[in-house]
PDBQT receptor file of N, H, CA, C and O in Angstrom, charges set to zero:
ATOM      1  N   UNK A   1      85.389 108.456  78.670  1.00  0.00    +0.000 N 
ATOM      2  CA  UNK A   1      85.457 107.747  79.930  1.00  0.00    +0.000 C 
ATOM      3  C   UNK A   1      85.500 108.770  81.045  1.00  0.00    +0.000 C 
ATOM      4  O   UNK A   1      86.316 109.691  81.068  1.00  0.00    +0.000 OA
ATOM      5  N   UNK A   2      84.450 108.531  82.095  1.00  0.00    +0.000 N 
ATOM      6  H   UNK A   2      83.787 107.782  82.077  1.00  0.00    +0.000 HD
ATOM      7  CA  UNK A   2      84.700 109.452  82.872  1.00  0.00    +0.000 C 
ATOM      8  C   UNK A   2      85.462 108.667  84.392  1.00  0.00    +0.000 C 
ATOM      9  O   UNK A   2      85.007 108.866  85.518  1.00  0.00    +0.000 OA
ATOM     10  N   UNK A   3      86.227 108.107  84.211  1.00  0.00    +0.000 N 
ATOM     11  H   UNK A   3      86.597 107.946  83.296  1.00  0.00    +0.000 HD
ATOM     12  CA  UNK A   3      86.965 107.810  85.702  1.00  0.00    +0.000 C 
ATOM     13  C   UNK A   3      87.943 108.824  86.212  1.00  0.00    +0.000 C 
ATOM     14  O   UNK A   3      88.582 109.494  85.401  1.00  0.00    +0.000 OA
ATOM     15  N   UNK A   4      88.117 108.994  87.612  1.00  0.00    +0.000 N 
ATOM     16  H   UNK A   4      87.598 108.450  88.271  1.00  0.00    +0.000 HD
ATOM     17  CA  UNK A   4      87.988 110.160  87.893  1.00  0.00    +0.000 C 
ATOM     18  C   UNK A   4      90.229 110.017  88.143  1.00  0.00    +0.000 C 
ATOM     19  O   UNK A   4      90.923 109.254  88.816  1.00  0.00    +0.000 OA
ATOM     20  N   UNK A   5      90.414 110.644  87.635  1.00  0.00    +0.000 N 
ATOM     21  H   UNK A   5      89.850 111.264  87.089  1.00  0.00    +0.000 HD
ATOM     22  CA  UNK A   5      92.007 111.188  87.363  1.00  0.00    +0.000 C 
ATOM     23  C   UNK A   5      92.270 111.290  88.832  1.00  0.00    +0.000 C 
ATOM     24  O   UNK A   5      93.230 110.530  88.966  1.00  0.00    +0.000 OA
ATOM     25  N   UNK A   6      91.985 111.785  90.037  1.00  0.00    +0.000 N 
ATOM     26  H   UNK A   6      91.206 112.402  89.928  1.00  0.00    +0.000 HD
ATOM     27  CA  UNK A   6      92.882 111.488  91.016  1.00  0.00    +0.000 C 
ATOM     28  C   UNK A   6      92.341 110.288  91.467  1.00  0.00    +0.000 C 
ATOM     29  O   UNK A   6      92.203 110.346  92.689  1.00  0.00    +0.000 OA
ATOM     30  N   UNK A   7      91.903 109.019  90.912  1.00  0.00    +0.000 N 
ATOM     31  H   UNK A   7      92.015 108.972  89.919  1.00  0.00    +0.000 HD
ATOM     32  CA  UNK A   7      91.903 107.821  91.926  1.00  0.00    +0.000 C 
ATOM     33  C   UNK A   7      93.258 106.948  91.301  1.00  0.00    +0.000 C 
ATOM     34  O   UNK A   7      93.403 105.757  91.580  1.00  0.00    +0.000 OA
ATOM     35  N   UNK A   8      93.997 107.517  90.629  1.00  0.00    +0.000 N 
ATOM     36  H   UNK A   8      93.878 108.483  90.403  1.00  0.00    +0.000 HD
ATOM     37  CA  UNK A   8      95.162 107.431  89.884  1.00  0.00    +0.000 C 
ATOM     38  C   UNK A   8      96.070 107.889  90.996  1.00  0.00    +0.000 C 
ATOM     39  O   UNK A   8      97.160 107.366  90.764  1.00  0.00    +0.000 OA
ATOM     40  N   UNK A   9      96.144 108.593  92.060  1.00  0.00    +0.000 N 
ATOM     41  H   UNK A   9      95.259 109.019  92.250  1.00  0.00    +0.000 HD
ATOM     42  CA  UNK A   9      97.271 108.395  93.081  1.00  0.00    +0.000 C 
ATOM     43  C   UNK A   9      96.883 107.726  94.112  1.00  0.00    +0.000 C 
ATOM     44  O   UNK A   9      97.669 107.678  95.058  1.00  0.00    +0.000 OA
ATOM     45  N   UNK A  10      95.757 107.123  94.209  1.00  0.00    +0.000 N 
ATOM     46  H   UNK A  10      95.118 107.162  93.441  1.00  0.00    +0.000 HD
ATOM     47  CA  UNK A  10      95.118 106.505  95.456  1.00  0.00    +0.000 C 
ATOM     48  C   UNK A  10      95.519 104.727  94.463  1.00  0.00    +0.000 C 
ATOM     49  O   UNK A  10      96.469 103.992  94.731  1.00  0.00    +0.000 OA
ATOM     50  N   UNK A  11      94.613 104.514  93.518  1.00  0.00    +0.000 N 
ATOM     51  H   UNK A  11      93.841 105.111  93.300  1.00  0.00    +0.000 HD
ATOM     52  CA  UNK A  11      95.108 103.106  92.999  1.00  0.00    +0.000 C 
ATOM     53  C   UNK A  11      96.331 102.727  92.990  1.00  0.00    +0.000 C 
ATOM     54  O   UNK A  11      97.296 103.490  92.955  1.00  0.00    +0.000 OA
ATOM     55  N   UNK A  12      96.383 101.176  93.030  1.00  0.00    +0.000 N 
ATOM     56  H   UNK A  12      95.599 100.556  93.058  1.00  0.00    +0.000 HD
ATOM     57  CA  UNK A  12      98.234 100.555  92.229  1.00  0.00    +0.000 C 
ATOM     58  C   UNK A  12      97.769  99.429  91.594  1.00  0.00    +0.000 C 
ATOM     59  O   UNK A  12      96.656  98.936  91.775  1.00  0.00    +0.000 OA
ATOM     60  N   UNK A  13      98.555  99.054  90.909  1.00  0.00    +0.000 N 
ATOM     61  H   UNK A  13      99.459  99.454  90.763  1.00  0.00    +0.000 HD
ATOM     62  CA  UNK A  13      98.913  97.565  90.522  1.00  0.00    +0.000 C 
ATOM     63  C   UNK A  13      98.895  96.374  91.843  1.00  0.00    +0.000 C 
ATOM     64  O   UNK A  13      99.666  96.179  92.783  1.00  0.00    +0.000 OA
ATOM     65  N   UNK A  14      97.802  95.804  91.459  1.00  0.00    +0.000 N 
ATOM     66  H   UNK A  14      97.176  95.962  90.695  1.00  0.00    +0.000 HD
ATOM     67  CA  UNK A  14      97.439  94.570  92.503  1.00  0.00    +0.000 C 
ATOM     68  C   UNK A  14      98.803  93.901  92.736  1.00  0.00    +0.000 C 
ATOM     69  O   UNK A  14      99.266  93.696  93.858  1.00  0.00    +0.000 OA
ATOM     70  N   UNK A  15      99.437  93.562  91.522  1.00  0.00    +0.000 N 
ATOM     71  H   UNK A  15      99.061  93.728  90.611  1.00  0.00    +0.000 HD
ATOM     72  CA  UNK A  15     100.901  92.361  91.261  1.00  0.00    +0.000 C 
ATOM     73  C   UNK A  15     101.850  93.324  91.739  1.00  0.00    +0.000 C 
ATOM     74  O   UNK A  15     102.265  92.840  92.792  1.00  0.00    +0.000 OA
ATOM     75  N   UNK A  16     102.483  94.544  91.520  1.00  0.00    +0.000 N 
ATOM     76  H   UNK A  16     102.146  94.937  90.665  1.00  0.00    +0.000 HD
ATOM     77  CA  UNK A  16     103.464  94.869  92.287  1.00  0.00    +0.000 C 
ATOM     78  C   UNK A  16     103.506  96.218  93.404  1.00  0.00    +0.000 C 
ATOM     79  O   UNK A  16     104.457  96.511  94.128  1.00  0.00    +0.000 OA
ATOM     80  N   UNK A  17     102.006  97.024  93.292  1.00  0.00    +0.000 N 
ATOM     81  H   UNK A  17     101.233  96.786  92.703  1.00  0.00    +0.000 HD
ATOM     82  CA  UNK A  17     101.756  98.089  93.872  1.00  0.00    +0.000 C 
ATOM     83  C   UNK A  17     102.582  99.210  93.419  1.00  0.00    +0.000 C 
ATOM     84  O   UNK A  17     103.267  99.936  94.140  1.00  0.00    +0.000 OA
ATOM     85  N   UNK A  18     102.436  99.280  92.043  1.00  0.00    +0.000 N 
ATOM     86  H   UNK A  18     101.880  98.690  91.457  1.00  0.00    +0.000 HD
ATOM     87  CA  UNK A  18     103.433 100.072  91.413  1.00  0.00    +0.000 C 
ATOM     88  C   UNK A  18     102.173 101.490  91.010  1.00  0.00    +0.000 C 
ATOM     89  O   UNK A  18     100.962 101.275  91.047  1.00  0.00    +0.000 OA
ATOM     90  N   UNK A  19     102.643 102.583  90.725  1.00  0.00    +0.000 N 
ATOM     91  H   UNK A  19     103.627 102.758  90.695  1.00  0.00    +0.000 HD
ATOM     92  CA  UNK A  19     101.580 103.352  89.543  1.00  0.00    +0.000 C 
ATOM     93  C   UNK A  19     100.853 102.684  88.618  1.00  0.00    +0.000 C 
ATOM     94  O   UNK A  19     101.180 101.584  88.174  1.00  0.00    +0.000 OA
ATOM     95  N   UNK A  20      99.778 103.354  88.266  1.00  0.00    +0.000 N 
ATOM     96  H   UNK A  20      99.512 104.248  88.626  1.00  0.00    +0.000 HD
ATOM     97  CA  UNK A  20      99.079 102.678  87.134  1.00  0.00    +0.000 C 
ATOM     98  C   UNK A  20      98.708 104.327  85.939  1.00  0.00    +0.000 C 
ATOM     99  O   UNK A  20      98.218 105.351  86.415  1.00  0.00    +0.000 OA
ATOM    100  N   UNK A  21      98.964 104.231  84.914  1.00  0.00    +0.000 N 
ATOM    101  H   UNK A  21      99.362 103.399  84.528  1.00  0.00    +0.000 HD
ATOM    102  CA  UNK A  21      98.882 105.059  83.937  1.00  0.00    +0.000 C 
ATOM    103  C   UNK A  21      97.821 105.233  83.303  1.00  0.00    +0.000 C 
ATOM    104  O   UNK A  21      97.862 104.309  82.491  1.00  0.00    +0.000 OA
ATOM    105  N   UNK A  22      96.778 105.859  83.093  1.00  0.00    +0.000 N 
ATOM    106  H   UNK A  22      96.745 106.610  83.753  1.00  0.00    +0.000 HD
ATOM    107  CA  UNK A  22      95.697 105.542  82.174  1.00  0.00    +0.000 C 
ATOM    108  C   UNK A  22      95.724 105.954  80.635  1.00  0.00    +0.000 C 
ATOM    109  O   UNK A  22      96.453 106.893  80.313  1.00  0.00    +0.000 OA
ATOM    110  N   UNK A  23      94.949 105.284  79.651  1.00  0.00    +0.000 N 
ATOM    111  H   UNK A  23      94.357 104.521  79.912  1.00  0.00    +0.000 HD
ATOM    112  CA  UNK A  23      94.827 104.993  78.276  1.00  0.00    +0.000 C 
ATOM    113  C   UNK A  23      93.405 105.291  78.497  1.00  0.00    +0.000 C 
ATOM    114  O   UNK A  23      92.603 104.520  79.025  1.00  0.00    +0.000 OA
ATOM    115  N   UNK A  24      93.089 106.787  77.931  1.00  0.00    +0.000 N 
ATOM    116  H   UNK A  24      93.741 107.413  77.502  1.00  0.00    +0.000 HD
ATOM    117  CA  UNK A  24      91.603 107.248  77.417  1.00  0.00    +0.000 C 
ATOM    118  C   UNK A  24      91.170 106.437  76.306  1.00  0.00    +0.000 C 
ATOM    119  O   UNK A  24      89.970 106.290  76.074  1.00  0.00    +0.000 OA
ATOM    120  N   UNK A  25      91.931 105.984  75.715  1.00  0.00    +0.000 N 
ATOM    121  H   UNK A  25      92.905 106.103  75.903  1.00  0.00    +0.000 HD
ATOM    122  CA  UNK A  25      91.669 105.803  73.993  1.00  0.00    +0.000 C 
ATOM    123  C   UNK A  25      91.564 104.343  74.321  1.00  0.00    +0.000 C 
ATOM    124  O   UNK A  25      90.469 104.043  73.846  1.00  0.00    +0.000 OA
ATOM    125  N   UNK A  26      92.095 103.220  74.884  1.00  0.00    +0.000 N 
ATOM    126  H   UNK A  26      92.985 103.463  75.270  1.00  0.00    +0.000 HD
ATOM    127  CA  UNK A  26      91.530 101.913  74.937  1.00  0.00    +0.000 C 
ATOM    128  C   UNK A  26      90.769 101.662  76.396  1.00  0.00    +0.000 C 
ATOM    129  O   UNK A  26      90.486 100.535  76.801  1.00  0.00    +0.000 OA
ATOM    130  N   UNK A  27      90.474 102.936  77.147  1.00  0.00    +0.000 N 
ATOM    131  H   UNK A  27      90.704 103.852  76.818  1.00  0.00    +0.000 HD
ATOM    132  CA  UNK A  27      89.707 102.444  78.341  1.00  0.00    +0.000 C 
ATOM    133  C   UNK A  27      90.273 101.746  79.571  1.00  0.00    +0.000 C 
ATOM    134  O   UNK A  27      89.535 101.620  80.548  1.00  0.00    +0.000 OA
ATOM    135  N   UNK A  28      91.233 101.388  79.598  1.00  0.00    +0.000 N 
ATOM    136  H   UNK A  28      91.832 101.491  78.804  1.00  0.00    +0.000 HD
ATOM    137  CA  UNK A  28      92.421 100.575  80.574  1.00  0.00    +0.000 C 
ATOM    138  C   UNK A  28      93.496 101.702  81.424  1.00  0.00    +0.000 C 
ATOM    139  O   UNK A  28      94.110 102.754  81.243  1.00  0.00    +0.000 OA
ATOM    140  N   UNK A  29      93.307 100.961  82.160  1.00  0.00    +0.000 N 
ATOM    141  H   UNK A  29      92.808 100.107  82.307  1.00  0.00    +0.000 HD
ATOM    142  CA  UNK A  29      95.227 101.745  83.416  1.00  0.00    +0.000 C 
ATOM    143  C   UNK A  29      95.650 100.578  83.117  1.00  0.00    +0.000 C 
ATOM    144  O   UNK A  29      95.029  99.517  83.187  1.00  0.00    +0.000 OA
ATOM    145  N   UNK A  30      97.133 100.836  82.645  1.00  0.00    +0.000 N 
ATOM    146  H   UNK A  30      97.638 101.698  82.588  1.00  0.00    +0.000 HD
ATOM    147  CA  UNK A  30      98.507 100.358  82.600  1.00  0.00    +0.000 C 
ATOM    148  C   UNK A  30      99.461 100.328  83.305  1.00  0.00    +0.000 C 
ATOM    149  O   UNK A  30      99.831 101.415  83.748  1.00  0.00    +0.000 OA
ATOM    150  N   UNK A  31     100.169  99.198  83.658  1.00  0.00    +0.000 N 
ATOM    151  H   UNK A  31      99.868  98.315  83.298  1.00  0.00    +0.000 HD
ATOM    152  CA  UNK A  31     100.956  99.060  84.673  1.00  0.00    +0.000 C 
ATOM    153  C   UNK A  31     102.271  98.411  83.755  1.00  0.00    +0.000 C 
ATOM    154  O   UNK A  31     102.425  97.214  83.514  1.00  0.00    +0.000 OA
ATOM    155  N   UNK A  32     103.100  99.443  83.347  1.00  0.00    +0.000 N 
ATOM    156  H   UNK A  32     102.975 100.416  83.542  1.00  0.00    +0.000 HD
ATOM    157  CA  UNK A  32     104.446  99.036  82.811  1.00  0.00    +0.000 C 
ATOM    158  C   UNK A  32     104.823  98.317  83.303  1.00  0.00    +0.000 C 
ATOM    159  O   UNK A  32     104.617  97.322  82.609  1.00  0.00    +0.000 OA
ATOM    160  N   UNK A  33     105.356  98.021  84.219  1.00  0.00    +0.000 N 
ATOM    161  H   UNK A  33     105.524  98.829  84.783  1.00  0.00    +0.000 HD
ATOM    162  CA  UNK A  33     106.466  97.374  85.158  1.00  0.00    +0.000 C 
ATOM    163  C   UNK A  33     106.201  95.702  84.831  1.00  0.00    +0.000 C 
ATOM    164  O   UNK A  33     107.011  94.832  84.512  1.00  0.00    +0.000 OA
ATOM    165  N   UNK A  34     104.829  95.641  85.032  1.00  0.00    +0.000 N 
ATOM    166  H   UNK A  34     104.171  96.348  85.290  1.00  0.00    +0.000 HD
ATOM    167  CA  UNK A  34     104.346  94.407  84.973  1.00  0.00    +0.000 C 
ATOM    168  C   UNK A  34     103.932  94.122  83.276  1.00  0.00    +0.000 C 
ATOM    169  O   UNK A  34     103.615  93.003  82.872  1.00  0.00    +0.000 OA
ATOM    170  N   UNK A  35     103.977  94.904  82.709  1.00  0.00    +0.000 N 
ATOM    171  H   UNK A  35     104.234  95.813  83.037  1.00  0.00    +0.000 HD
ATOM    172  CA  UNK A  35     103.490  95.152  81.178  1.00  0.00    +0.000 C 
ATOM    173  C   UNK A  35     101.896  94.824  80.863  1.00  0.00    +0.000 C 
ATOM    174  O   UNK A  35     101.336  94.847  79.767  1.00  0.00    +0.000 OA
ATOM    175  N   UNK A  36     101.333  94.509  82.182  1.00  0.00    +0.000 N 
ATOM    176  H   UNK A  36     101.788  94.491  83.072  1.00  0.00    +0.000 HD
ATOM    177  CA  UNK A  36      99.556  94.488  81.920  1.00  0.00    +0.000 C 
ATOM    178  C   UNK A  36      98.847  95.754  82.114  1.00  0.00    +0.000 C 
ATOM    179  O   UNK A  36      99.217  96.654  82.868  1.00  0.00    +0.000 OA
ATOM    180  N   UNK A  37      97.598  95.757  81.234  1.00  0.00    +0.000 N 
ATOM    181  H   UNK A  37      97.297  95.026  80.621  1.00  0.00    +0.000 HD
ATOM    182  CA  UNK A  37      96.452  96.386  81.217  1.00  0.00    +0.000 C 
ATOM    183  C   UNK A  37      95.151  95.959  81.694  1.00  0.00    +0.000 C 
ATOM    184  O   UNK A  37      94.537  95.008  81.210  1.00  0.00    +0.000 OA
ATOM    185  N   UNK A  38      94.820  96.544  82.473  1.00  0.00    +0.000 N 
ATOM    186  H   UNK A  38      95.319  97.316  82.867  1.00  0.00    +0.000 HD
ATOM    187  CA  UNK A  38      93.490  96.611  83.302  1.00  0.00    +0.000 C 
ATOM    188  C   UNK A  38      92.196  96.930  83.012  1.00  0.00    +0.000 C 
ATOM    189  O   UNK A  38      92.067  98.134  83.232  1.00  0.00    +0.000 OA
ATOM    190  N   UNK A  39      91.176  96.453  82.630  1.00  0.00    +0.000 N 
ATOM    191  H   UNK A  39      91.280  95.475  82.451  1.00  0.00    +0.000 HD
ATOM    192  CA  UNK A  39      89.956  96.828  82.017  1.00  0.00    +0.000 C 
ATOM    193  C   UNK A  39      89.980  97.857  82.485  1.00  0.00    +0.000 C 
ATOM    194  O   UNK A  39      90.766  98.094  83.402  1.00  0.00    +0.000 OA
ATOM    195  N   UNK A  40      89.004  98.926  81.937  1.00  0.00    +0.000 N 
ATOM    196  H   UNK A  40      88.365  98.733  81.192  1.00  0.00    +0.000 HD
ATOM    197  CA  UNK A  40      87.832 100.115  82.954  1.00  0.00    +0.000 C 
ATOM    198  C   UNK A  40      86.490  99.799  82.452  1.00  0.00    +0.000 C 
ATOM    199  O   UNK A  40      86.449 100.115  81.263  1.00  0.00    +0.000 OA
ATOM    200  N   UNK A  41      85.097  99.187  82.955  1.00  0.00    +0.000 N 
ATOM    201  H   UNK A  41      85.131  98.931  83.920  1.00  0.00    +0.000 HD
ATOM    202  CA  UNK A  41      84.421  99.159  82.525  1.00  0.00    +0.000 C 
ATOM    203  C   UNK A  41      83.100 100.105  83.459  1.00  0.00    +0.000 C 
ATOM    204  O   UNK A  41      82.713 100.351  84.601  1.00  0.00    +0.000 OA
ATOM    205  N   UNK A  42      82.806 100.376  82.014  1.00  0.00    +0.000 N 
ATOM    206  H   UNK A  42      83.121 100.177  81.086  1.00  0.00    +0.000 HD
ATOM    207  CA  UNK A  42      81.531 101.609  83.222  1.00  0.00    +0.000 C 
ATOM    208  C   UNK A  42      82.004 102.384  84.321  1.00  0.00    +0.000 C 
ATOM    209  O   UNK A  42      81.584 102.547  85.467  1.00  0.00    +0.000 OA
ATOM    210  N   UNK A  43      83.153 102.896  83.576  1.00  0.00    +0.000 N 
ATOM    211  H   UNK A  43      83.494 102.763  82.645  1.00  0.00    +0.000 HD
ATOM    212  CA  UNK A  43      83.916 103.854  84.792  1.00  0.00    +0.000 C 
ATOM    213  C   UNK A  43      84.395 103.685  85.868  1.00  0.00    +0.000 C 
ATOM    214  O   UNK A  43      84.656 104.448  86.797  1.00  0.00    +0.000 OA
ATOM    215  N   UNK A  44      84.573 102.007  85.616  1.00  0.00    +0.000 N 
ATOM    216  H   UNK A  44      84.361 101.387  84.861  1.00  0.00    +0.000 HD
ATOM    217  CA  UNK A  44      84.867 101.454  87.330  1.00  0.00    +0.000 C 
ATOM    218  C   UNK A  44      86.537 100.349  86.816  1.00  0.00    +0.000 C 
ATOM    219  O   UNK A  44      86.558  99.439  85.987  1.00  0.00    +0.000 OA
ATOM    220  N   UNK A  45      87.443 100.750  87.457  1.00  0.00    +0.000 N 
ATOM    221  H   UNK A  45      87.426 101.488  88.130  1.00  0.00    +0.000 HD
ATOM    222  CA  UNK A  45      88.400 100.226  86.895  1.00  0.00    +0.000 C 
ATOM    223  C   UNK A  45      88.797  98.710  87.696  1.00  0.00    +0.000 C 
ATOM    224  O   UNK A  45      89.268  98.889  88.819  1.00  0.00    +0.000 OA
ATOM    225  N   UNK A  46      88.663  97.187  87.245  1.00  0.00    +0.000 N 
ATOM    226  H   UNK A  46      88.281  97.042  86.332  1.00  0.00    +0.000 HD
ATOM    227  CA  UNK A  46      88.660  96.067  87.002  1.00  0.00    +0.000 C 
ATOM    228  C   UNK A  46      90.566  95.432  87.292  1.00  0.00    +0.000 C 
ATOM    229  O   UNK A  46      91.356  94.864  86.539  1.00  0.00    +0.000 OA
ATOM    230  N   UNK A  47      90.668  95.919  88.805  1.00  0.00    +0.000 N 
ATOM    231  H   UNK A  47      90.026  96.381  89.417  1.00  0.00    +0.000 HD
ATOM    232  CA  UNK A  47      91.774  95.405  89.029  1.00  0.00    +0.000 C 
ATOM    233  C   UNK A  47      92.093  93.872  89.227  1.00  0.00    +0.000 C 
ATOM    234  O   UNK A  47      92.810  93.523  90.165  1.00  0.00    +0.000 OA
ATOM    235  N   UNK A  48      91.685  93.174  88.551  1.00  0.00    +0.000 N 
ATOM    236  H   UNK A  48      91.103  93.458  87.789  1.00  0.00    +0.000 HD
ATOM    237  CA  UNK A  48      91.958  91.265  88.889  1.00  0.00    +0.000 C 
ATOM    238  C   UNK A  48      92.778  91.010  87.452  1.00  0.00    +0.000 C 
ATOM    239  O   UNK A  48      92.530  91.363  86.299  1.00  0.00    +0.000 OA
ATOM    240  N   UNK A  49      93.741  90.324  87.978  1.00  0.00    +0.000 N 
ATOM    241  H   UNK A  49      93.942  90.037  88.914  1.00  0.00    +0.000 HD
ATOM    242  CA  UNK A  49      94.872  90.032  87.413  1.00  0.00    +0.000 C 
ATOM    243  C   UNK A  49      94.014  89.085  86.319  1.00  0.00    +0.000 C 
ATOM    244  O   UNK A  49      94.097  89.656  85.231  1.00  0.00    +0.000 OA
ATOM    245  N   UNK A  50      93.352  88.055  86.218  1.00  0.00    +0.000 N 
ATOM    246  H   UNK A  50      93.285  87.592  87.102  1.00  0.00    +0.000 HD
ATOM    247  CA  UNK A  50      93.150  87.564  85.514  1.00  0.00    +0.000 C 
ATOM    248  C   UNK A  50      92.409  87.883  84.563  1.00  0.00    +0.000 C 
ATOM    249  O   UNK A  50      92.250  87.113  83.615  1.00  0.00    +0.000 OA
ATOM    250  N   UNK A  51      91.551  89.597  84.658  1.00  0.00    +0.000 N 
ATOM    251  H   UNK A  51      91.680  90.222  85.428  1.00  0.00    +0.000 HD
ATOM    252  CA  UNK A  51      91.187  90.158  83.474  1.00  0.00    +0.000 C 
ATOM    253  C   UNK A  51      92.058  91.101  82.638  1.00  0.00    +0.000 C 
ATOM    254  O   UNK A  51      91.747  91.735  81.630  1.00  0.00    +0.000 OA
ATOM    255  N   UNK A  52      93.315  91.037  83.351  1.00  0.00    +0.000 N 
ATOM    256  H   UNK A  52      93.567  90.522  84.170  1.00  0.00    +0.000 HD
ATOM    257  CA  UNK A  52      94.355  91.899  83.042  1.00  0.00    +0.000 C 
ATOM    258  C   UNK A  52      94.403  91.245  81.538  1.00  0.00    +0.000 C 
ATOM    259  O   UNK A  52      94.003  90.127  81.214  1.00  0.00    +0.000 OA
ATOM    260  N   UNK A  53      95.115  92.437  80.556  1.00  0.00    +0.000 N 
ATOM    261  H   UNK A  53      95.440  93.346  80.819  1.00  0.00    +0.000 HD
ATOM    262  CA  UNK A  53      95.810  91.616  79.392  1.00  0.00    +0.000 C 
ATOM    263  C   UNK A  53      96.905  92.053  79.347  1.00  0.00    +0.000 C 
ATOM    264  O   UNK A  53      97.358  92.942  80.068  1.00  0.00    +0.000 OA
ATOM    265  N   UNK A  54      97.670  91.241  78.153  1.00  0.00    +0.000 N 
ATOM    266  H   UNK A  54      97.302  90.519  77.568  1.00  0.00    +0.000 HD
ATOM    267  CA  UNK A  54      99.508  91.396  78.509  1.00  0.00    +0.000 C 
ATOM    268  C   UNK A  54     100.077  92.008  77.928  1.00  0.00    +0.000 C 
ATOM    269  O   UNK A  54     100.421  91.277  77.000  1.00  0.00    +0.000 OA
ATOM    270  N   UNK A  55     100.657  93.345  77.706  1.00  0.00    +0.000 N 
ATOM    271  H   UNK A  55     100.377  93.939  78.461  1.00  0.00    +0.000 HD
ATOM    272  CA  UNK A  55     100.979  94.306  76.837  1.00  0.00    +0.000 C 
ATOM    273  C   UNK A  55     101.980  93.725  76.143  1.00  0.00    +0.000 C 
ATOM    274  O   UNK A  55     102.694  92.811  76.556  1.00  0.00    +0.000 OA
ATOM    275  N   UNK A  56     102.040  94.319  74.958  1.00  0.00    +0.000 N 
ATOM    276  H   UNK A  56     101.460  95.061  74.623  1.00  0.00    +0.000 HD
ATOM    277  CA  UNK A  56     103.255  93.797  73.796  1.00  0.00    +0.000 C 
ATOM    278  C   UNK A  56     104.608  94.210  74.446  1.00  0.00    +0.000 C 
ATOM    279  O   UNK A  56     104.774  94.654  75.582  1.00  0.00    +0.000 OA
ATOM    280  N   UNK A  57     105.464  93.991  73.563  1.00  0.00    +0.000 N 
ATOM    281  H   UNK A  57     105.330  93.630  72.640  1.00  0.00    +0.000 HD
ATOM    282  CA  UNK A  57     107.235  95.248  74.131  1.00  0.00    +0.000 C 
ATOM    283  C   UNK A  57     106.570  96.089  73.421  1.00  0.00    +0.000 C 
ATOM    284  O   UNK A  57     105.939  96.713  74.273  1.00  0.00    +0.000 OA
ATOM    285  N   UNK A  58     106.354  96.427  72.617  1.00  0.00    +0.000 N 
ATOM    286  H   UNK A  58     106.867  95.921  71.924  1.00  0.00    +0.000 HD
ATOM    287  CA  UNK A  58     105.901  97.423  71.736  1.00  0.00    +0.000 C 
ATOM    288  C   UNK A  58     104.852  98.955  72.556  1.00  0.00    +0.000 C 
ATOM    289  O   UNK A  58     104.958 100.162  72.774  1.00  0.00    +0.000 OA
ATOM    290  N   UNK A  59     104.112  98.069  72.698  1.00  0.00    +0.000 N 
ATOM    291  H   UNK A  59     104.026  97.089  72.520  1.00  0.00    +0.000 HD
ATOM    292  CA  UNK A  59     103.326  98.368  73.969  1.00  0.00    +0.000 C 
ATOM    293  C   UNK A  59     103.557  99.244  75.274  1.00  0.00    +0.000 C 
ATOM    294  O   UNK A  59     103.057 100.335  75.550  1.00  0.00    +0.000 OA
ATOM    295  N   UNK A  60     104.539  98.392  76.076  1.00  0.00    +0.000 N 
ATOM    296  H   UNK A  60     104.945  97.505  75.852  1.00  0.00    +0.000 HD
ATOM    297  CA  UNK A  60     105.379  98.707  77.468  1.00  0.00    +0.000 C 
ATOM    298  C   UNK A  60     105.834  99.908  76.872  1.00  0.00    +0.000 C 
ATOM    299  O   UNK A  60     105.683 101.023  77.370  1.00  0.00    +0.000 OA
ATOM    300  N   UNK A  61     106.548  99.590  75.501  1.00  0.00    +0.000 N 
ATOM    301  H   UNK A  61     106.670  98.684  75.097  1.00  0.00    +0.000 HD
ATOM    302  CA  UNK A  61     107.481 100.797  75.916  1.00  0.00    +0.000 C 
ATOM    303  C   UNK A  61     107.671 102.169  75.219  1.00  0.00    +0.000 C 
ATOM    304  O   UNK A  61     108.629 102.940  75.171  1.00  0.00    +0.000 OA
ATOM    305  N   UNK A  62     106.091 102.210  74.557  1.00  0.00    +0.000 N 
ATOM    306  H   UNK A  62     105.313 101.583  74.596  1.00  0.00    +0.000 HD
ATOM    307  CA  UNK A  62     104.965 103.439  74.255  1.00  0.00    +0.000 C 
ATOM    308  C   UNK A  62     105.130 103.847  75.565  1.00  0.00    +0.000 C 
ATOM    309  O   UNK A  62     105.677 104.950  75.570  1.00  0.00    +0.000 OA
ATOM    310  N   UNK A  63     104.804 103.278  77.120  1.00  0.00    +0.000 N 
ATOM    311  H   UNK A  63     104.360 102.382  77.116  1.00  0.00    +0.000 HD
ATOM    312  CA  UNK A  63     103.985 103.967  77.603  1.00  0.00    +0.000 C 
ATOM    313  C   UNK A  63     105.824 104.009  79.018  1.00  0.00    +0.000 C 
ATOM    314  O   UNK A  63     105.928 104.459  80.159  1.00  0.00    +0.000 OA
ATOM    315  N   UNK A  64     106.413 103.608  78.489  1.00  0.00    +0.000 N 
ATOM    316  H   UNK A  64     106.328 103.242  77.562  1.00  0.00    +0.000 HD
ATOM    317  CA  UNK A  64     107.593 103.911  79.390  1.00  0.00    +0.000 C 
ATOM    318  C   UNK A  64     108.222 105.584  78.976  1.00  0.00    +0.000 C 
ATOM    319  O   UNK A  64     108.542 106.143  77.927  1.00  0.00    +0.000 OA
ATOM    320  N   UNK A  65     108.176 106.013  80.597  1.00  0.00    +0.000 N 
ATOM    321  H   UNK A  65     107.916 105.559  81.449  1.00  0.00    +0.000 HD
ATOM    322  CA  UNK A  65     108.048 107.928  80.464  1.00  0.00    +0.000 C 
ATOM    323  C   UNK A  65     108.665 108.395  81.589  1.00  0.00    +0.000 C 
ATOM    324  O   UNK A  65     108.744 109.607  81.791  1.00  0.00    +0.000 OA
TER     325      UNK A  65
């Protein structure tokens, strides 16, 4: 995936404007707080809540750091 690592301090989380974390390996930024994941498709990252999916606990709290 080539999305570009500093649009990671410029992006947030639509739902709380929190950080968003990225996952090379499933293609998504993660937003703990809210426990959703965010598509990235074609290098373009897919902030609408309703394509969001809902991270497990399991999940969240892999990526809680």
């Amino acid at each position: 995936m080539a999305l570009n690592v500093a649009l990671l301090d410029i992006i947030a989380c639509p739902v709380c404007k929190g950080k968003l974390k990225l996952d090379k390996e499933q293609q998504e930024l993660i937003c703990v707080a809210d426990r959703l994941a965010y598509p990235v498709r074609q290098h373009i990252p897919v902030l609408l809540v309703n394509e969001a999916r809902q991270l497990t606990l399991d999940e969240a709290e892999t990526w809680r750091s």
